[in-house]
C-alpha positions in Angstrom: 107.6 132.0 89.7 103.9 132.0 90.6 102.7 129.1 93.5 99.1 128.2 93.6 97.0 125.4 96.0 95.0 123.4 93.5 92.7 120.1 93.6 91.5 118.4 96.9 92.6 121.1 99.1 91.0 123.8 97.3 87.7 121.6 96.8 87.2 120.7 100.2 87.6 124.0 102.0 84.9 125.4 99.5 82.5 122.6 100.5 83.9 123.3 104.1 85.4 120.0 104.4 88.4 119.1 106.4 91.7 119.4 104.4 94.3 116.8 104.6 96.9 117.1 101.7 97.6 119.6 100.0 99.3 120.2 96.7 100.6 122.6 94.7 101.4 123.7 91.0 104.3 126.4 90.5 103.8 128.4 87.3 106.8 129.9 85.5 109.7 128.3 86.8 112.4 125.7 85.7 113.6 122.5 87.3 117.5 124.3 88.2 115.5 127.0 90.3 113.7 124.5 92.3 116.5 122.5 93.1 118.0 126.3 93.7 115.8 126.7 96.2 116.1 123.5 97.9 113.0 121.9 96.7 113.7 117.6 96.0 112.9 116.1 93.3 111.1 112.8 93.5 108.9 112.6 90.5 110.5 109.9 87.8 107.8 110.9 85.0 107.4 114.3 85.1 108.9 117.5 87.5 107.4 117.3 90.8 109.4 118.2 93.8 109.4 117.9 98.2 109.3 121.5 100.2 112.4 121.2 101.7 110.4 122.1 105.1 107.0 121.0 104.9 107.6 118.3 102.7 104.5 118.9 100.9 104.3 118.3 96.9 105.1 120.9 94.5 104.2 120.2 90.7 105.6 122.2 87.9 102.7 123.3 85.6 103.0 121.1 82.6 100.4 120.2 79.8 100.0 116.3 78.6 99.0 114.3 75.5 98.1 110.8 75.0 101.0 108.3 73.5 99.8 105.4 74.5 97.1 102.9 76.1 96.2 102.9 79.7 96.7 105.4 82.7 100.4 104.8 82.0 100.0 106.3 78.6 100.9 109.8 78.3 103.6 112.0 77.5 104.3 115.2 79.3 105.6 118.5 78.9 106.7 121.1 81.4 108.2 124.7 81.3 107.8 127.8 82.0 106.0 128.9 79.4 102.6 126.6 80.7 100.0 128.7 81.8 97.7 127.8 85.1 94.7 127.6 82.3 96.4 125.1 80.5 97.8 122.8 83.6 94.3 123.0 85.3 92.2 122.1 81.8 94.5 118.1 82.2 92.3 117.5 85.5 89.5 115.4 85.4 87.1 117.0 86.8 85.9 121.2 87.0 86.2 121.1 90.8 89.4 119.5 90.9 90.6 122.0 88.4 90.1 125.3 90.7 93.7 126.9 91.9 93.8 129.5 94.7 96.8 132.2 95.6 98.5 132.8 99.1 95.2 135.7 99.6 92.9 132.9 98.6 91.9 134.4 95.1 90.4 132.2 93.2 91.1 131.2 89.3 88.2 129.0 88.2 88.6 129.0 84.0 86.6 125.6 84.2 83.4 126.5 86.3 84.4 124.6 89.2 82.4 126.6 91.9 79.6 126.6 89.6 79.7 122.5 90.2 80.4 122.7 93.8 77.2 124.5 94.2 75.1 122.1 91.7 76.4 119.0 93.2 78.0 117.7 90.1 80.8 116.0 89.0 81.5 117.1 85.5 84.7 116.4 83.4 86.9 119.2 82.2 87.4 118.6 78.8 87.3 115.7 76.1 90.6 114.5 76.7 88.7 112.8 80.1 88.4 110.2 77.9 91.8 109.5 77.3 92.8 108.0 80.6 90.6 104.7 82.0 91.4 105.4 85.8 89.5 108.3 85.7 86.3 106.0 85.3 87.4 104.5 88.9 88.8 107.9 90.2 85.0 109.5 89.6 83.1 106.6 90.7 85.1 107.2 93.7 83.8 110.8 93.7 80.7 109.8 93.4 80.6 107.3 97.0 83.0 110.2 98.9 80.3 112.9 98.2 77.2 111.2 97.8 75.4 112.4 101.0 76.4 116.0 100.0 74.0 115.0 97.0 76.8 115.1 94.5 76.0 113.3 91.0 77.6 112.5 88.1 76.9 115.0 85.2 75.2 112.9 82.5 77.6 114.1 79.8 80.7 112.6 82.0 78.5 109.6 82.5 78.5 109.1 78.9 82.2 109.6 78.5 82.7 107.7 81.0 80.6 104.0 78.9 82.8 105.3 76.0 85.7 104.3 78.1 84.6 101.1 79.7 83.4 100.2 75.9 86.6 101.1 74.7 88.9 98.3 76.2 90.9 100.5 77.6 90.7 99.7 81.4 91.5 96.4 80.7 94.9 98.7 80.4 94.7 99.4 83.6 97.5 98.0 86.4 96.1 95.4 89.2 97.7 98.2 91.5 96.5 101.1 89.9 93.2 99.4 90.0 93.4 98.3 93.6 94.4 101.9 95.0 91.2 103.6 93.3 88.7 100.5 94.5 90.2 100.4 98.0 89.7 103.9 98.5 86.2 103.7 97.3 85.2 101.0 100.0 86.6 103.0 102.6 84.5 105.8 101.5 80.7 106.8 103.9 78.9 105.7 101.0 80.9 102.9 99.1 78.3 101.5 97.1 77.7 104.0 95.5 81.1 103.7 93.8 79.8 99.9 92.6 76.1 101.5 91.4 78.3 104.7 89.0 80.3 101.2 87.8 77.6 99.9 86.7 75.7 102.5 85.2 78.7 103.6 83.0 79.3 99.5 82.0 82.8 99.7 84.1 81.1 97.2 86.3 80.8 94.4 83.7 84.7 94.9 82.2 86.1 95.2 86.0 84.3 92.8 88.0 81.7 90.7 85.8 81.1 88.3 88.8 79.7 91.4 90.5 77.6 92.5 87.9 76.1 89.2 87.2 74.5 89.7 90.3 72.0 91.9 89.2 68.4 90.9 88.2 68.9 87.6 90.2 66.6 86.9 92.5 66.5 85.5 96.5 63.7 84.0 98.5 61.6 86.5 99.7 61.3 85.3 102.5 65.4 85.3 104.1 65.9 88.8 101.5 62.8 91.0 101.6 64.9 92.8 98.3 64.7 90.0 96.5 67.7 91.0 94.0 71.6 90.0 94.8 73.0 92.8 93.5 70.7 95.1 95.7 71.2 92.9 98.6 74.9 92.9 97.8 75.1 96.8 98.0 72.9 97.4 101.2 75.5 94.7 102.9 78.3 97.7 101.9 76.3 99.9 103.1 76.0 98.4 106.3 79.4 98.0 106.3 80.2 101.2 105.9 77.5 102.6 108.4 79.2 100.2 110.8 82.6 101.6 110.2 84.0 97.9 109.1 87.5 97.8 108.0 88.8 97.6 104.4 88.9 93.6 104.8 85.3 93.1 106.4 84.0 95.5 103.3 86.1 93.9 100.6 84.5 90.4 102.0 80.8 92.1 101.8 81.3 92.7 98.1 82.1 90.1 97.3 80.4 87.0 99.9 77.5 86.0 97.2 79.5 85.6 94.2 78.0 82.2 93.7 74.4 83.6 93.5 75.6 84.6 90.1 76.3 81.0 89.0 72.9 79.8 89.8 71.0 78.7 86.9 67.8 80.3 86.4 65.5 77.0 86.3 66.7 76.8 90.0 65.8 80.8 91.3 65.6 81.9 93.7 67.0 79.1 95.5 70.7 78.7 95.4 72.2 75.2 96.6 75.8 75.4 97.5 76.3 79.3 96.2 78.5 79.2 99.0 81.0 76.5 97.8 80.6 77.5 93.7 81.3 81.4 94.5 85.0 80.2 95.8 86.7 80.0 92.2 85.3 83.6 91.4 86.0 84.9 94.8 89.4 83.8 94.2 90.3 85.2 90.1 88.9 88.7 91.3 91.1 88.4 94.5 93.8 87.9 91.9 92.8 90.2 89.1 93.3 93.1 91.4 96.1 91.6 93.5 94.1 92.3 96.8 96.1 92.5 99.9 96.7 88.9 101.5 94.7 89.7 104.7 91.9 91.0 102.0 91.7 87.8 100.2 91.5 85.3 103.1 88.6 86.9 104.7 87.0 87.0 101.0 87.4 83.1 100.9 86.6 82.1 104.5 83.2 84.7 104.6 82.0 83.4 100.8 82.5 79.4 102.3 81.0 80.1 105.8 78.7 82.7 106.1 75.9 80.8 105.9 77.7 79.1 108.6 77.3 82.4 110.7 74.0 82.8 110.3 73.0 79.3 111.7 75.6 79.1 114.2 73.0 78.8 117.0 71.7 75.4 115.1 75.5 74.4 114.5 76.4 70.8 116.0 79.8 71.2 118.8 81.4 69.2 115.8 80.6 71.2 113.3 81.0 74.2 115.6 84.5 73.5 116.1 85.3 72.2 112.1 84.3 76.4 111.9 86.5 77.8 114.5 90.0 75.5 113.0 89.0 77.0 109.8 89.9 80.9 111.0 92.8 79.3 113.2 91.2 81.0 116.0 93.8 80.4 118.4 96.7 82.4 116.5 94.7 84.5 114.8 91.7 85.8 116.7 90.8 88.8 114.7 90.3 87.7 111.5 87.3 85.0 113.1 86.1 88.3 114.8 86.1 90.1 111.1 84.2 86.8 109.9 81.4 87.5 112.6 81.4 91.2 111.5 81.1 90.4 107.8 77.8 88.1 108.6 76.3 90.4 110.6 76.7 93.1 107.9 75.1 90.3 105.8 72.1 89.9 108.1 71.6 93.6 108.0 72.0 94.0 104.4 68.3 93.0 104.1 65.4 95.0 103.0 63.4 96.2 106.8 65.7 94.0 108.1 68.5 96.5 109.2 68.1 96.8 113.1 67.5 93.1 113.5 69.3 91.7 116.6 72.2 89.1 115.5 72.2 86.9 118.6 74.6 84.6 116.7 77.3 87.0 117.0 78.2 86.8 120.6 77.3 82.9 120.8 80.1 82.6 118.2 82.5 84.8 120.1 81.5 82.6 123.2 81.9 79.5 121.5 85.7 80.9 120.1 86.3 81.5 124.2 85.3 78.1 124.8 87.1 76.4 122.5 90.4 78.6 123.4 89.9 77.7 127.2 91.6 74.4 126.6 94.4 74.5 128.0 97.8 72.3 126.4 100.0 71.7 129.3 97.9 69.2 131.6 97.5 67.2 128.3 101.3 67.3 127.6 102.0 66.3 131.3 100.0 63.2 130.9 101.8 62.2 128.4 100.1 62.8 125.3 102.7 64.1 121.9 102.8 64.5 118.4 99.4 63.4 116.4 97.9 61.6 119.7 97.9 65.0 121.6 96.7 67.0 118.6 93.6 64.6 118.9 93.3 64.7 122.5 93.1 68.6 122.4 90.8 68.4 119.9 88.8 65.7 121.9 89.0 68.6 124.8 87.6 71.6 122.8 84.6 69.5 121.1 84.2 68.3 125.1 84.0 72.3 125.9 82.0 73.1 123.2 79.5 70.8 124.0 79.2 72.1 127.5 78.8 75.7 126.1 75.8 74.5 124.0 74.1 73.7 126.8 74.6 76.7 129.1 74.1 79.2 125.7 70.2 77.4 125.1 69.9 77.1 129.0 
């Protein structure tokens, strides 16, 4: 029995990156004598086992072939007769397939280092192709180690079209789908995951209403960039530079779907993208079965950012129609991811990136305002059931009002 480290763990310490999980392969050993040794199993597919202390996973080497469609689709096969060379050549890409010994020895049959030092992300071997996620998983790559100048090698770039021509992620699970994308927008440069999409023609099969924004222009004069789907990626950007949450950065992606529905006698204009980008912002919320938290915030930014941005303009009526929508008085976080998600928007412009966004505190002020309100005088007077809910309401537009005034004092 023979244990190496392999993948992540052995990548990032050679790029001198901090190392979080770590797994391992185990090379000439059987099921019985890792139970013997009071490893548990928890792999249903194929034999991967628990350290009994550490709890870290152990993988017994094992080789794979394709048997069916999707990431899903693959049988496997592990004993003791698998070498290292032949469980490392399954990986997806050379410098995920490096293993290293308990002296830190190094077996690299794939030219892994040789990557690490070009800054490329290169598959291991033809049978990349065989398994759609890997399209997602690289892309992935691509926005983790982008400001270590890591590209994609154009070779894998071209296995990677022959995939996303191939119908083949339409295989592909909502779930698996979800784990790969989410991961990508947490990532420093998550872009950069959508810009790989769309160079290898993932982009188009996974999220069309994305891609469509592409080549559609914006008036120059509110988006210096002109193009959507630019505009679209420097708001993730911002996002990211901003360290927005998963939900804030899912509803950046996504906020301008309606751009794409415009049509083109009416560029760059685009009357009521808000309202028309709803239905799409809600089938790709459900193509990838997005979080519930996710696909509220999607909704409420794509219907009322614009909102956001003239908030300073916005009548107390008006004003207050805005802060009901977020239910701001049981759930005050998701009205403060709303702000965050406009201001990312207002950044995401060309030059326009260290702009002030005034409107963010007067909303936050106007959310105090309106919260101020208090319910009990109005119940001791007498007012119940629909007659108070109007008098309360009566009260915040009253205190909104009066916050108008001191805010453009």
């Amino acid at each position: 029995m023979r244990i190496y480290k392999v993948g992540g763990a052995v990548r990032d310490r050679l790029l001198g990156k901090p190392v979080t999980d770590i797994d391992w392969v185990v090379v000439g050993a059987t099921t019985e004598e890792m139970l013997a040794k009071g490893f548990r199993p928890v792999g249903a597919d194929f034999p991967v086992f628990l350290h009994p202390k550490s709890g870290e996973e152990y993988a017994l080497a094992r080789t794979e072939r394709k048997s069916g469609r999707g990431y899903g689709g693959f049988t496997f096969h592990a004993s003791p007769e698998v070498t290292l060379e032949e469980d490392l050549i399954r990986r997806d890409l050379t410098i995920n397939a490096i293993a290293e010994d308990d002296q830190q020895n190094l077996t690299d049959p794939y030219h892994g280092q040789r990557d690490l030092e070009a800054r490329l992300l290169r598959h291991v071997s033809p049978a990349f192709a065989e398994d759609p996620l890997r399209v997602l998983r690289v892309a992935r790559f691509a926005a983790r180690y982008a400001t270590l100048g890591f590209t994609v090698a154009p070779e894998t770039l071209a296995l990677m079209r022959q995939l996303s021509e191939s119908g083949e992620l339409e295989a592909l699970t909502p779930e698996r789908s979800w784990k790969e994308i989410s991961r990508a927008l947490m990532e420093d440069q998550p872009q950069v995951f959508v810009e790989v999409l769309r160079a290898c023609g993932a982009l188009k099969v996974l999220m069309p209403e994305v891609d469509a924004l592409f080549g559609v222009p914006q008036p120059p004069a509110h988006h210096p960039e002109i193009d959507t789907g630019a505009h679209t990626l420097s708001v993730l950007q911002q996002a990211a530079l901003h360290k927005q949450p998963l939900t804030v950065r899912w509803a950046c992606l996504l906020h301008d779907l309606g751009k794409g529905l415009t049509p083109e006698e009416e560029w760059p204009r685009h009357i009521a993208h808000e309202f028309k980008g709803l239905k799409l912002i809600k089938a790709i919320n459900e193509r990838f079965k997005a979080p519930r938290d996710c696909q509220e915030l999607a909704l409420l930014v794509g219907e009322y950012h614009t909102h956001g941005h003239r908030a300073l303009d916005l009548k107390p009526s008006t004003l207050l129609e805005l802060l009901q929508s977020f239910d701001i008085y049981r759930r005050p976080q998701r009205f403060e991811e709303f702000i965050a998600a406009c201001e990312m928007d207002a950044r995401g412009r060309k030059g326009l990136e260290e702009r002030s966004y005034p409107q963010a505190n007067y909303l936050r002020g106007a959310a105090t305002a309106a919260r101020s309100v208090a319910v009990q005088p109005l119940l001791e007077k007498g007012f119940k059931g629909p007659e108070l809910g109007e008098e309360i309401k009566r009260e915040r537009l009253k205190a909104l009002k009066a916050y108008k005034e001191t805010a453009s004092i």
